[in-house]
N, C-alpha and C positions, 0 to 999 in steps of 0.2 A: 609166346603166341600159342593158343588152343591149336588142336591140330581140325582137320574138318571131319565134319560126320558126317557119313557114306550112305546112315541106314534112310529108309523110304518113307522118315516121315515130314521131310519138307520137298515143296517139287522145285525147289530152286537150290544151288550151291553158289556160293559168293567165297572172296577173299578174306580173312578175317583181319581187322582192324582192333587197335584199345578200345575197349568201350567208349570213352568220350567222345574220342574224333569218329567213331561211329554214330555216335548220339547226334552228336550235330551234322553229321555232311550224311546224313539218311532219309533227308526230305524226299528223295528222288525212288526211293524205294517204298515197299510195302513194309506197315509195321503188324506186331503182332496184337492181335485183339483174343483175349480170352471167350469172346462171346459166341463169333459166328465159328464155323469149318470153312476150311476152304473151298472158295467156289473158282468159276470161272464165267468171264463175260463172252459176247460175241465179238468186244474188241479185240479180242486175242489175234483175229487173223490179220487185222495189222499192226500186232506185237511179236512174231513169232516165239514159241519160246522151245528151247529143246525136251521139257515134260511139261508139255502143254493140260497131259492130264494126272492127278492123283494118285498116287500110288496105294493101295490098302496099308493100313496098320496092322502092327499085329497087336497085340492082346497085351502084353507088358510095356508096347511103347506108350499103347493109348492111354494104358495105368499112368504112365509117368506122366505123360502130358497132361490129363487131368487132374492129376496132381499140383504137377506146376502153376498151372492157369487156377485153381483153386487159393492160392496162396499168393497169387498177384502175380507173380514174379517172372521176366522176362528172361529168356533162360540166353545169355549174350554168349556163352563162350562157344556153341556150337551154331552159332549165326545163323540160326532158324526163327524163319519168320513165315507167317501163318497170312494166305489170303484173305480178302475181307469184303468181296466179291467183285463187280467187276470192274475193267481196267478204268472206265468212264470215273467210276464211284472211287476209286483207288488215289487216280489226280485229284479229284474234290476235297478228299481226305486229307490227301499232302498237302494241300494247299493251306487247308485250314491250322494243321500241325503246324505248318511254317510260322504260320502267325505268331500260333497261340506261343511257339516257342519264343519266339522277339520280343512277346509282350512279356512273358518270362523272363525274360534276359534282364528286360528293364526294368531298372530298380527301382526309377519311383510308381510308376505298378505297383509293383511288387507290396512298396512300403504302403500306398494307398488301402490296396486288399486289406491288409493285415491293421492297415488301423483303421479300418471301417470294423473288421471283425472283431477287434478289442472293443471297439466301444460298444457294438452290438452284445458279447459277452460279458461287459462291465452293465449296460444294466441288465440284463437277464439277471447276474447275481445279486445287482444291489436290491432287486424285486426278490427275490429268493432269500437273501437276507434280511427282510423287513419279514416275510412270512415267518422265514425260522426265528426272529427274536419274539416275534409275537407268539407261539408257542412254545420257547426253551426248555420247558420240564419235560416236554414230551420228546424231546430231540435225544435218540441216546447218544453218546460219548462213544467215538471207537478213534483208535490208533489212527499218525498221519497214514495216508497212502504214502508209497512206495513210487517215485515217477519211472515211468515205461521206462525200457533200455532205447536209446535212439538206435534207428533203423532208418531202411528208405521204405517212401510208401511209390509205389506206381497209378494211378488213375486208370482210369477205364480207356480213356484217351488215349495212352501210350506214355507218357509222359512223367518224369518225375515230380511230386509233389513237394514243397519245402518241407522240410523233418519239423514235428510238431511231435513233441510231449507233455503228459498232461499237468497244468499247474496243481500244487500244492498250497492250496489259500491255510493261510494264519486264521489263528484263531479268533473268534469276536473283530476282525476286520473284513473288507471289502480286497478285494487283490486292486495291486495298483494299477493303475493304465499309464503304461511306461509309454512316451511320444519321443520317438529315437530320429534325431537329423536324418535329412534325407547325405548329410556328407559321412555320417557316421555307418550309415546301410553300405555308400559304396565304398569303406574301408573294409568293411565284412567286419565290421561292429557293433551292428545296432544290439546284438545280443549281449555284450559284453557292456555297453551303457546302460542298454533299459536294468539287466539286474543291477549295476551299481547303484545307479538312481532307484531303482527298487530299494533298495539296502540304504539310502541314504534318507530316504523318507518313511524308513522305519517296515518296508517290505519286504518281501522273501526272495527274491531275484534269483531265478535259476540261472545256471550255464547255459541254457540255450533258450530261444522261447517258446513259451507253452502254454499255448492256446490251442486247443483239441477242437478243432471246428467241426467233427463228424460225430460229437457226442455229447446227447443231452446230458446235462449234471443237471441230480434233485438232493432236494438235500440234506439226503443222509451221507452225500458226501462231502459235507460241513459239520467239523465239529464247536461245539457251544461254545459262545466265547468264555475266556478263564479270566479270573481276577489277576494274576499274575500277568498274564499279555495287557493288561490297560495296563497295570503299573510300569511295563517296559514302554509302552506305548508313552505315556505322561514321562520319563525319562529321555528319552529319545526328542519329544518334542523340545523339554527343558533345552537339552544339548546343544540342538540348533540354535534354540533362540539365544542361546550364551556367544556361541564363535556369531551367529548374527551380529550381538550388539557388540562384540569386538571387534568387526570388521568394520562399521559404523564409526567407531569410535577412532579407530586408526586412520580411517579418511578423511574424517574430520578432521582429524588434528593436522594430518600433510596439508590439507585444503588449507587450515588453518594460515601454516607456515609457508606454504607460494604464497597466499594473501599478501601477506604482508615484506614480499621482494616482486623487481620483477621478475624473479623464474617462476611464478607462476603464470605468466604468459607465454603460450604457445610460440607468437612472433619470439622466442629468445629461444627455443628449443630448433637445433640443424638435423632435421633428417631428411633424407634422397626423396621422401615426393617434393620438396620446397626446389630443388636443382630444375627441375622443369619451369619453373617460375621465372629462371632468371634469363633475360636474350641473349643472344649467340653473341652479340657483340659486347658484350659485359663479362661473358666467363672469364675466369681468368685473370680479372683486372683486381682493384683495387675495390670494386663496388660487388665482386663473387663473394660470400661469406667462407663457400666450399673452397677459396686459395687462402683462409686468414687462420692463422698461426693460434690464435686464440680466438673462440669466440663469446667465453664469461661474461656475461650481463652486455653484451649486445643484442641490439634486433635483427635478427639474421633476415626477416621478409625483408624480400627486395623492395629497394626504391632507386629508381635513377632522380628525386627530386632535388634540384638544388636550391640554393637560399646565399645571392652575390656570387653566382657559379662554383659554391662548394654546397659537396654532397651532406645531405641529412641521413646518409646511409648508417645503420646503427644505432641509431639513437631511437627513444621509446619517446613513446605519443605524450606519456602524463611525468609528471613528476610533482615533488615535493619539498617545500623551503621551509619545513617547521622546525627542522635538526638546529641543534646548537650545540657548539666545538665546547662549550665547557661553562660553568654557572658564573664564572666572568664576563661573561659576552653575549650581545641578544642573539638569538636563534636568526637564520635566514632573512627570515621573510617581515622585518621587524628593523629599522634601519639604526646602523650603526651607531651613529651620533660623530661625534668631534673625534678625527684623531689625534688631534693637540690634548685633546682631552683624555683618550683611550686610545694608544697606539697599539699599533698590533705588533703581532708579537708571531712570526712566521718562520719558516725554512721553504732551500729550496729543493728542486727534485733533478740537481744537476747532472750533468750526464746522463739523459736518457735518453731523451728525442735528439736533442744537439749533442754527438759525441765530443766527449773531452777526456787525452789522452791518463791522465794521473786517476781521475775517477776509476776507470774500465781498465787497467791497462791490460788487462788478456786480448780488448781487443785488436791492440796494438802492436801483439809478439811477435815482430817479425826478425829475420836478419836487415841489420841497417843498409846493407846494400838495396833493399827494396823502393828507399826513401817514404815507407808509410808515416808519416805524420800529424795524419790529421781526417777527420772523413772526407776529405775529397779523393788523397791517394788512396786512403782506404777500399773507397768503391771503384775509380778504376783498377785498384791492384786485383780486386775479386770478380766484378764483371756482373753482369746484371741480376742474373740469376743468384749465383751465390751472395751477391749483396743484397737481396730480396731474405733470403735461407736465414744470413746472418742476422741482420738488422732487427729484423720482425722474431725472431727468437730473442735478441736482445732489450727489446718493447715487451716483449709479451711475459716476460719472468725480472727485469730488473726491478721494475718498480709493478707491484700490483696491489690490490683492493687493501691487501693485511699493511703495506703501506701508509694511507693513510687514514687509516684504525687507528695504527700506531703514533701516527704522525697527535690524530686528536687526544690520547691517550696522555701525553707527553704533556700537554697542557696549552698546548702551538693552536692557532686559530686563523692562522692565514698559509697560504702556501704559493710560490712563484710557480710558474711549469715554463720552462726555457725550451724554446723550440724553432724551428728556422724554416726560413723562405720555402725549402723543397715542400712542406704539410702541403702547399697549397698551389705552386706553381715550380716546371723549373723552364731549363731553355736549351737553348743547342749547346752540345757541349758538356752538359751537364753528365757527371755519373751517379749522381745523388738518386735514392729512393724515391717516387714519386707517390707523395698521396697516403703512404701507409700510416707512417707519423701521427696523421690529421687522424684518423679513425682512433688511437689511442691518445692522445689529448684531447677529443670529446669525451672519452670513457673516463677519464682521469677529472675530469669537472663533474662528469656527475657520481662517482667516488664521493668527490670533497663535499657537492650536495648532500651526500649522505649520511655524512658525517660533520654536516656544521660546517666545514672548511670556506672560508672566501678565498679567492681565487685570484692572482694578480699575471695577467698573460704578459710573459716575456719574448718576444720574439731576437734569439740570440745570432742569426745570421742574416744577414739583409744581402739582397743582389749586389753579388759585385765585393761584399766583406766591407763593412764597417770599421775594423781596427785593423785586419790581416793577422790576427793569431786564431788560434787550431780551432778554439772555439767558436771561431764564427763559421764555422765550415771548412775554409782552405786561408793555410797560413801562407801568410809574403802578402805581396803589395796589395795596398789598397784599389778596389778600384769603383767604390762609390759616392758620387761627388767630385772624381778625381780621375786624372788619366783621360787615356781617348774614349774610355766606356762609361766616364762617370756619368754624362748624361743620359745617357740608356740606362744604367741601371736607375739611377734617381727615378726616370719613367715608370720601373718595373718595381720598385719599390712602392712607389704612389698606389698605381694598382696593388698592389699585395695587401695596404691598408685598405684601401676600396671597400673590396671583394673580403677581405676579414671583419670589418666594421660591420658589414651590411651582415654579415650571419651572426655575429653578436650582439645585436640589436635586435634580436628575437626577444619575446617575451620572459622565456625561459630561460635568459641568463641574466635579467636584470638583477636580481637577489644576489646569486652568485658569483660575476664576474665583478670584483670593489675595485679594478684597478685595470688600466689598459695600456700595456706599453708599446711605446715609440720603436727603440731600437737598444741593443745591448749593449753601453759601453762604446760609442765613438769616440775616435781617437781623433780627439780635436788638438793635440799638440803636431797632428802631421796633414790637418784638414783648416779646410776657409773655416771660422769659427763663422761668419757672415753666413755662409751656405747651407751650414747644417743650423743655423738658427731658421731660419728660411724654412725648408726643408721640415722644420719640427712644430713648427708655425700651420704651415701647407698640411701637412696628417691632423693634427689637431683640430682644424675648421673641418677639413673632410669626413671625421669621425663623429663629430658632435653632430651633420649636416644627417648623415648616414643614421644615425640616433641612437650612437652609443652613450651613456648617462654614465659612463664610470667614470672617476678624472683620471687623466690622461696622464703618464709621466716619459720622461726624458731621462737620458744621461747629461751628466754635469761633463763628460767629455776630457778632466782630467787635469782642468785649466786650472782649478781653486774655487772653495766654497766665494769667497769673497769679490770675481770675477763677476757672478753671477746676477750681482745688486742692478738692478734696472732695468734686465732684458728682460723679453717676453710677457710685462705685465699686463695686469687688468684681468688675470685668470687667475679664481681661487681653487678651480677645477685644474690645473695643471701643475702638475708635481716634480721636482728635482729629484734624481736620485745621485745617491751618494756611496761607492765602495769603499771601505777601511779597510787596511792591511796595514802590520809592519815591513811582514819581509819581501816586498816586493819594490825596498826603497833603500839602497847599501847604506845609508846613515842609522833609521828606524831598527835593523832588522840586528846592528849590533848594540841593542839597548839590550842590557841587563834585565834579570827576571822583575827586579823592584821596579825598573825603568820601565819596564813595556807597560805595569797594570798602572803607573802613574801616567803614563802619556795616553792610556783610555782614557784617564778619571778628569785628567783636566784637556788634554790637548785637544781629543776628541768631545767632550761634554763643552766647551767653548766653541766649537766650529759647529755645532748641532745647534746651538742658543743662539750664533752671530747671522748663522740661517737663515733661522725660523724666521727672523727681523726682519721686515723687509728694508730698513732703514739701513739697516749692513749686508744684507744679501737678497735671496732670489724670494723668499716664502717659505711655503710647503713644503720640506726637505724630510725623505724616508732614505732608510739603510737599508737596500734588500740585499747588499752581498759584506761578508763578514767572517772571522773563525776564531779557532785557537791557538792555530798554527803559531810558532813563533821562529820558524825556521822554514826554509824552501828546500828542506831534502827531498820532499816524498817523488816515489817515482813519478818523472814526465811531467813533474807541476810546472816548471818551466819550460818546454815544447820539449818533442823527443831525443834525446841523443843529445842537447843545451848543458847539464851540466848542471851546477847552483852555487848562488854568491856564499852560501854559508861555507862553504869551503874552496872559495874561491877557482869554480870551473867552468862559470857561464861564461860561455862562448859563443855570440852570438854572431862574428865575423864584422863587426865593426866595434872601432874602438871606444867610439861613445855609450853604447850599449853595454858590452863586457863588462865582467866582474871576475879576472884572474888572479884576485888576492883574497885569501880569507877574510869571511865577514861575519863571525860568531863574535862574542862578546868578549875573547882574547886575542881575536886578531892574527894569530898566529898559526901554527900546524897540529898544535893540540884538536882544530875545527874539525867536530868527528859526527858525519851524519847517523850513523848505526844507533845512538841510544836516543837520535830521535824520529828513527822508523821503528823504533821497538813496539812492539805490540803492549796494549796499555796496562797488562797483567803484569808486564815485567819492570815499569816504570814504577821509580821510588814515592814514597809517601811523600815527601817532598813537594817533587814533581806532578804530583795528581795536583796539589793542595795548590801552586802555582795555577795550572790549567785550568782548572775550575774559577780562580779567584780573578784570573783575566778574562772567562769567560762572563762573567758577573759584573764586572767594570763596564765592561764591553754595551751589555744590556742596558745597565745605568743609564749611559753616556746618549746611547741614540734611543732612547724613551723620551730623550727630549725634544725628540722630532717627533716624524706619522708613526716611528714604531720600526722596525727590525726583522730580517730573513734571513737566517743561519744561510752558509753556503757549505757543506749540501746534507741534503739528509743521512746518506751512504754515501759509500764508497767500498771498491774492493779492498785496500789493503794499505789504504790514507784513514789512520785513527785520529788523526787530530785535525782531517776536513769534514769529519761524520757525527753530525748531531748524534745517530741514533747508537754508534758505539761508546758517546762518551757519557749518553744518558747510564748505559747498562754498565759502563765502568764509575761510575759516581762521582766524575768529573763537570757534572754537568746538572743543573739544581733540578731536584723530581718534578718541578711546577717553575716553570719559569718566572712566575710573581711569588713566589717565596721563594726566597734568597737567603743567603747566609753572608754575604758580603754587597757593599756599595761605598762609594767614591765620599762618602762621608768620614769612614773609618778611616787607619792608621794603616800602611800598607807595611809586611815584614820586609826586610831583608833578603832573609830566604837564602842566610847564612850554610844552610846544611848546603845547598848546590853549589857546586864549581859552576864557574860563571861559563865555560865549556862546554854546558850538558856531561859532563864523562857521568850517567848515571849509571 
């Protein structure tokens, strides 16, 4: 802090303050004016002041002050300041100062001034550069100026003036007129834009800006333009217009490529202004895009609309049926024709939506004291939350889009999606997921839309459990159709179809939904075979009513292809379905490697033909479940902690069921599951040449019906229930209609195997 000055040339002494905080809180004071002396008013005598009068100068102070005040400068560190007469005229003054300071302060002022004075300055020159090219010979050539040193300037006012130095124009140009945001003024950068933007359009852009508004330029302080500045000038333009048409060129081409997905739709893009959109009483739920796990090629805009009281939430306005699975089959939007004639040829997407313990089994790694068995204990074991955590992590990465890419890739042109009662409804009691499912089996149809795929909807758990194994939701008793709930559930199944029908009767799944099923797999050897005829009868009128056009199919219930001759006729739209397996039959599952691919070729290819007959059986007869398996070791394929007949362990607590003696093709204690969990790298040449060759048979045999759906596409750590491992181990033909074997040929032996597996 200055110390204070004693001598007699101010008649006031004050406190000294930093200059700034002086600058601004000195309204209330007198400032200093180089112009007048100090006077005094008659207001003074109701101002008193203790040197009310002047004190003389001497002779060297007055030197210095005329000095100072000569050179503008307010001399701040001895806090002297100079009357400017009287006390009346003094408040007039402050007052005004106050303003003009606020209007200073503000920066679009501020920015206003100054580009009124650029443009004012821009044409003064461009008038001043039309004069100088019309005389240029006469114009001499001298050196750039040098720009002033920045300083401050003070006004006459009292007041600081913004720092102004003088531009430097280029040569043979106009200076630019830089238009700097009014956001970029209040960062305290319009200086540091306008020269870049100077610099970027090929101008001269100082460090600060320099526009001299107190000084005429003529001009000779231009010098002539130089043929070397056009040439940089014609450079500089080139430049631009190069990164221009590359930046053109690259937006195009993204434009391009959202074009044609929908991510180029905004409604599929999640960011925090779209959360204001959705009601309070939707966060959170099933219909919040902001609680979903994934939201890839969804419509994240909200909608609470529904269509048979499920949600259209997700799904996109337009779509398209021109895709086709492969040049064997018509595209989409282009009808099938006969599948007597062209059957299809599908897989399915087991375990995904409807857990099943052998597909997943990490989801299942519990200790067995927990009794997790199946996703019912599963979700009470976890509780709402964590089975929301788990589930939808398990939707969201088991099966996704490269799926079924893969799937069309393969040669495949149908696909099942097995899914259960909870997508759409549950009830009291329930620990099941609610609703999340439904959101990823509409994403998964329009997938297969996308790639050609038709679509056959399984719903694999009905209210109440259909057969009472794992798959259908919760294993043990049945209780639909059956028991004291069978009639409620029956009720709540009806609606299930309802309320499903009535949204696949949208326009937009006519193409792609070929097939519409009943229910997965009733266990009609422990059910009224009368009741679920009934029952399959009742869905079927209600779906056709509701205006579903796909036909309709059923399970065969387990009774025999040949049971089937006579029921339900008069329907060319409703379809039997058919599962084959060996080893889930202790006599079947110990046939020998030659035995199993001869009882595809004839047992199965005769039960497919006495079908199709209506004269010997039902009609319409497809195979949507099937494998390679020829053994039941893999983990959990027979519910969890059960055991398996191939080695005589299933235990299923009743004696009719069990299978406590070896049931490989020796019969004996040689029955060794390990070399048929072996991962398929480690499996002998033999062995492949077997797997493959019954895989082939397999196809043969139900081509003689609507056509075939591998069961399942993956799997974790079951290589002989996964299409897509057996395709990559070359157990499994590249193109499912090119083959290398069929039930025509001579089947081997297949002498190099122990009839044991010991591979």
């Amino acid at each position: 802090m200055a110390p204070r000055d004693s001598s007699p040339r101010s008649p006031h002494r004050r406190r000294e303050s930093s200059g700034t905080r002086h600058y601004k809180r000195s309204s209330h004071h007198e400032r200093r004016s180089s112009r007048r002396p100090p006077t005094t008013s008659s207001s003074e005598d109701s101002r008193p002041d203790r040197n009310s009068r002047p004190r003389p100068l001497s002779a060297e102070a007055l030197a210095r002050l005329n000095e100072r005040n000569a050179r503008g400068i307010t001399d701040r560190s001895q806090g002297r300041r100079r009357q400017t007469g009287s006390r009346e005229h003094d408040y007039d003054e402050d007052r005004r100062r106050r303003r003009e300071e606020r209007r200073r302060r503000h920066l679009e002022e501020k920015w206003r001034r100054e580009e009124e004075e650029r443009r004012r300055m821009g044409e003064e020159e461009e008038s001043r550069d039309d004069r100088r090219h019309s005389d240029y010979d006469d114009l001499p050539r001298r050196p750039r100026r040098a720009a002033y040193r920045h300083h401050r300037n003070y006004s006459d006012d009292g007041y600081e003036s913004p720092p102004r130095t003088p531009r430097t124009p280029q040569r043979g140009r106009k200076d630019n007129k830089r238009v700097v945001s009014g956001a970029a003024l209040e960062e305290g950068q319009g200086w540091r834009l306008g020269g870049f933007l100077g610099r970027l359009r090929g101008g001269g852009g100082s460090s600060v800006p320099s526009v001299d508004r107190g000084k005429e330029r003529d001009e000779s302080d231009y010098d002539p333009p130089a043929p070397v500045r056009k040439k940089k000038k014609k450079w500089i333009f080139l430049g631009i217009a190069v990164v221009l048409l590359v930046i053109i060129i690259v937006v195009a081409v993204v434009v391009s490529r959202n074009n044609a997905s929908n991510d180029d739709d905004d409604d599929s893009k999640l960011d925090e202004e779209k959360k204001d959109t959705i009601p309070m009483q939707w966060r959170g739920t099933y219909l919040d895009p902001f609680s979903w796990k994934s939201t890839d090629d969804f419509n994240v805009t909200f909608t609470d609309e529904m269509v048979g009281g499920l949600p259209v939430m997700g799904l996109f306005t337009e779509w398209d049926d021109s895709a086709r699975a492969n040049d064997q089959v018509p595209p989409l939007d282009e009808e099938w024709g006969s599948y007597e004639e062209k059957p299809a040829r599908g897989v399915n997407v087991g375990g995904w939506l409807s857990l099943e313990p052998f597909i997943t089994p990490s989801l299942f790694d519990y200790d067995r004291r927990h009794g997790i068995i199946d996703e019912y204990t599963l979700c009470r074991h976890l509780g709402p939350r964590t089975t929301a955590e788990v589930l939808e992590k398990h939707y969201a990465s088991f099966v996704t889009e490269s799926t079924f890419r893969e799937i069309r890739d393969a040669g495949l042109d149908h696909v099942r999606i097995p899914f259960s009662y909870w997508a759409v409804e549950v009830f009291e009691g329930d620990p099941y997921l609610f609703r999340t499912s439904w959101r990823y089996l509409l994403r998964a149809i329009e997938w297969c839309r996308k790639y050609g795929l038709r679509v056959k909807l399984d719903p694999h758990g009905i209210p109440g459990s259909q057969n009472g194994w794992n798959h259908s939701g919760r294993q043990g008793a049945i209780s639909w159709l059956n028991g004291t709930e069978g009639a409620e559930n029956r009720r709540r199944s009806i609606e299930f179809h309802d309320r499903l029908s009535k949204f696949f009767a949208q326009d937009r799944y006519r193409n792609v939904i070929a097939f519409y099923g009943a229910a997965n797999e009733p266990r009609m050897t422990e059910l009224t075979s009368s009741d679920v005829i009934a029952w399959t009868e009742e869905v079927y009128q209600l779906v056709r009513d509701n205006g579903v056009r796909a036909p309709v199919v059923f399970g065969d219930g387990f009774m025999g292809l040949h049971n089937w001759q006579g029921r339900m006729t008069g329907h060319d739209d409703l379809v039997l379905d058919v599962h084959q397996y060996v080893i889930f039959n202790r006599d079947q599952i110990a046939l020998s490697h030659k035995e199993k691919v001869e009882f595809a070729c004839s047992e199965w290819t005769e039960q497919a033909q006495q079908s199709m007959d209506r004269s010997t059986g039902y009609g319409p007869t497809m195979f949507a479940e099937w494998s390679q398996a020829d053994s039941d070791c893999a983990l959990h394929l027979t519910n969890v902690g059960r055991g398996n007949r191939w080695t005589g362990t299933f235990d299923t607590g009743q004696e009719a069921t069990s299978v406590l003696e070896p049931r490989c093709p020796t019969l004996d204690e040689r029955c060794d599951c390990t070399p048929a969990n072996a991962d398929i790298g480690d499996m002998s040449d033999g062995y492949k040449q077997f797997l493959r060759m019954f895989a082939e048979a397999q196809m043969h045999s139900f081509e003689k019906g609507w056509g075939w759906w591998y069961w399942t596409w993956d799997t974790e750590s079951a290589p002989l229930w996964s299409y897509k491992k057996a395709l990559a181990a070359g157990i499994m033909p590249t193109k499912p209609w090119d083959r290398d074997f069929d039930c025509d040929r001579n089947v081997p032996s297949f002498d190099n195997l122990p009839e044991f597996d010991k591979r």
